[in-house]
N, C-alpha and C positions, 0 to 999 in steps of 0.2 A: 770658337768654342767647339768641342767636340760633346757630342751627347751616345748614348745607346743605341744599337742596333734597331734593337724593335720601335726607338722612339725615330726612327728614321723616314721620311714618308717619301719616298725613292717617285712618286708621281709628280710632286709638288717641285722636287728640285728637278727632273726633266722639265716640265713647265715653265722654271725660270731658265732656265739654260736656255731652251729656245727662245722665248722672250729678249736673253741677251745677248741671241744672236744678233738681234739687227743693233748697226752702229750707222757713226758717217759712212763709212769706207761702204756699207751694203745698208740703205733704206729697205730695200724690197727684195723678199726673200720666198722661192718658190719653195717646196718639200725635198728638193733636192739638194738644193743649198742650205735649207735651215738642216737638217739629217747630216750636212758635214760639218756643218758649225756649229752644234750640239751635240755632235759624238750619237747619233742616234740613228736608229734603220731609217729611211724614208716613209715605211709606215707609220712609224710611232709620232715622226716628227708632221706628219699629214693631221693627223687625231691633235696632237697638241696647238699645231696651227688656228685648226678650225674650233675645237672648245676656245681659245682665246678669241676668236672673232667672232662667236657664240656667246661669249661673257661682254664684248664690247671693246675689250684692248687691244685687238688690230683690225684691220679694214683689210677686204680682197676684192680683186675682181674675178675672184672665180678662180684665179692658175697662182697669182702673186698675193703676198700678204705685205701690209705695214702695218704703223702704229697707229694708232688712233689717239686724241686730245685726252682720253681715259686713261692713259698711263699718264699723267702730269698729275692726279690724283696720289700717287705716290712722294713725288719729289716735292709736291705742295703739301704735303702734310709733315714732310719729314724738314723744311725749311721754318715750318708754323711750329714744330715741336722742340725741335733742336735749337738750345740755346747757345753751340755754337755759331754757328751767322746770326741771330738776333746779336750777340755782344759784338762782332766783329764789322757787321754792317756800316756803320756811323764813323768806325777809326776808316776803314775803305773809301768810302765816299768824300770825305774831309781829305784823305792822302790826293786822292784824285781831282778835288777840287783845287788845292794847294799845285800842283805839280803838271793838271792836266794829261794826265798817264794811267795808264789802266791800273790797278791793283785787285789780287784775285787772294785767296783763301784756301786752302787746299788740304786733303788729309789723304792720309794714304791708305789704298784699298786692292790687296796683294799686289800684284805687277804694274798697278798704274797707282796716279793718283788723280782725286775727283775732285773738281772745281765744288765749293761748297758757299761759299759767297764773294762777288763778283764787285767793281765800283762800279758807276757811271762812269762814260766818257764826257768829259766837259769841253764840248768846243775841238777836242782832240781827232785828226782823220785817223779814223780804225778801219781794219780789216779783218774778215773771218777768216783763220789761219786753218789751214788743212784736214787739223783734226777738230775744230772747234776750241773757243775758249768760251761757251754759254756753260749757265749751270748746270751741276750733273756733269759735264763731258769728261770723258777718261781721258789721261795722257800718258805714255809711256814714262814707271817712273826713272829708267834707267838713262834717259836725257833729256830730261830737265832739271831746273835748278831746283824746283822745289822736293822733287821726286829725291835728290841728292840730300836734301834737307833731311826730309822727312826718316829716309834711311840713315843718314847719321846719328839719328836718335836714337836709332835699335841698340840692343847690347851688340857684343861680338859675340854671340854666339848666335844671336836671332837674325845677324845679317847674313852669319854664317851658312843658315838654313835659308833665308831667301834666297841667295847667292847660287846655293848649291844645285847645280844640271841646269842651272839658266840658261838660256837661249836670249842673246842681247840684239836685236834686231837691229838693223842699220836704216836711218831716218835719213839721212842725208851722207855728205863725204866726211863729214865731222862726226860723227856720231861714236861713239867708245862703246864695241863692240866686244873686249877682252875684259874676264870678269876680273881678272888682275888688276888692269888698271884701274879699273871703276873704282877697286877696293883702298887703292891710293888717292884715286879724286875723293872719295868718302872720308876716308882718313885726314886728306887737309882740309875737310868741310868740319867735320869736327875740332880742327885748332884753329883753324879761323871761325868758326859761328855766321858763316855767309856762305852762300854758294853762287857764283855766275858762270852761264852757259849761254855759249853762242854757236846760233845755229846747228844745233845738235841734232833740236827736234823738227825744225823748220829753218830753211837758209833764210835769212836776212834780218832773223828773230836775234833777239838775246834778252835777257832774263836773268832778274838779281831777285836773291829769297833769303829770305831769315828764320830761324824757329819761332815757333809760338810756344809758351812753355809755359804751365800751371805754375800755380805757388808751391807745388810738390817739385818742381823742376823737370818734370814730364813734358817731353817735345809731344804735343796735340796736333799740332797743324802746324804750315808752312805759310807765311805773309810773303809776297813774290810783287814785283814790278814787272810787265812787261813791255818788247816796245819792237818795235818792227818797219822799216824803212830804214836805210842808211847805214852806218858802220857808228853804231855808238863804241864808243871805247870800255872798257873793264874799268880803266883808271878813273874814268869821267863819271861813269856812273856811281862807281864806290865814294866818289866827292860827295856831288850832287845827291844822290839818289841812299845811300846807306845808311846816312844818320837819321834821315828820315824815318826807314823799315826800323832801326834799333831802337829809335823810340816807340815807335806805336807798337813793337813789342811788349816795349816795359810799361807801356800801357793799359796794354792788353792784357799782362799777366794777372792783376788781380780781377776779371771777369773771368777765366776762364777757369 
């Protein structure tokens, strides 16, 4: 949304900015590094550090700052309020029960997208992938499958605007780094209504997603398998693995 100038409180979004400096890639962040990764002088970002570890939501030992257990106050209330993961929770867990394989939830939040409800592993060996697959984590949405999803929802003119001075970061030797092509990987994500990517965002990963779409027909979210070890095949997976995600779609549409 955009709002007014004077309704603009220019303090409060430097304070998150820093805030959302720290990720996997950097837990611990001096005034130096937070000041580059918030576009901010080292003084301002010194003051924003310390009012946040003055408020409770980071910890320092003096030189370095991190997060403190006071930021999960946020994501616990927005998981308690948000009736998307309450209706999606139960189709996730049952996929995961049935299949033994992770299944995640995702919506898209500018340049990445956010895991938003997550299954169990049932019996299944998991691994924490690079960038994380817990709740909340960001994931580039330019290579993954559900990132692919999610932007094939947009019109053409709104992917046209996401699209537009992107910088596509390369993740791995796979990674589709030319906004050309993405815009024909999106293209066939839209006439097929599935997306699978392998190793894009992590080698040895692949990942199949399907839209979530209201009774308005509105793509909301992305329903994704993921899976990691070994060379699952595209064909094997779209067997096994696809009628599944189409249903708990169709499922899914009249909750959401």
């Amino acid at each position: 949304m955009t709002i007014a100038k004077p309704d603009f409180i220019e303090g409060i979004a430097k304070g998150m900015a820093v805030l959302e400096s720290f990720d996997t890639e950097r837990q611990r962040l001096n005034a130096t590094l937070a000041a580059e990764r918030a576009g901010l002088t080292r003084a301002a970002a010194r003051r924003h550090l310390l009012t946040l570890a003055h408020l409770g939501y980071l910890e320092t030992d003096g030189s370095y700052f991190w997060m403190s257990p006071k930021v999960l106050r946020f994501s616990g209330s927005y998981l308690a309020s948000s009736r998307l993961p309450r209706a999606l929770q139960p189709t996730l867990n049952r996929l995961s029960a049935q299949t033994r394989e992770s299944f995640s939830a995702v919506v898209l939040d500018g340049e990445e997208v956010v895991i938003v409800a997550r299954s169990g592993s049932y019996g299944a060996p998991t691994r924490v992938l690079a960038y994380g697959l817990h709740l909340g984590a960001g994931l580039p949405a330019h290579a993954t499958s559900t990132g692919r999803v999610l932007l094939a929802g947009l019109s053409s003119a709104e992917l046209s605007h996401w699209l537009k001075g992107r910088t596509l970061p390369r993740l791995t030797p796979h990674t589709i780094t030319k906004t050309s092509v993405l815009r024909q990987r999106i293209a066939q994500v839209r006439k097929d209504d599935f997306c699978f990517a392998s190793e894009e965002h992590e080698l040895g990963v692949q990942a199949l997603a399907v839209p979530l779409r209201d009774m308005r027909g509105h793509t909301v979210a992305a329903l994704n398998v993921v899976l990691s070890g070994g060379d699952h095949k595209e064909e094997v997976l779209r067997r096994d693995m696809l009628p599944l995600l189409f249903e708990a779609a169709r499922e899914a549409r009249a909750l959401l």
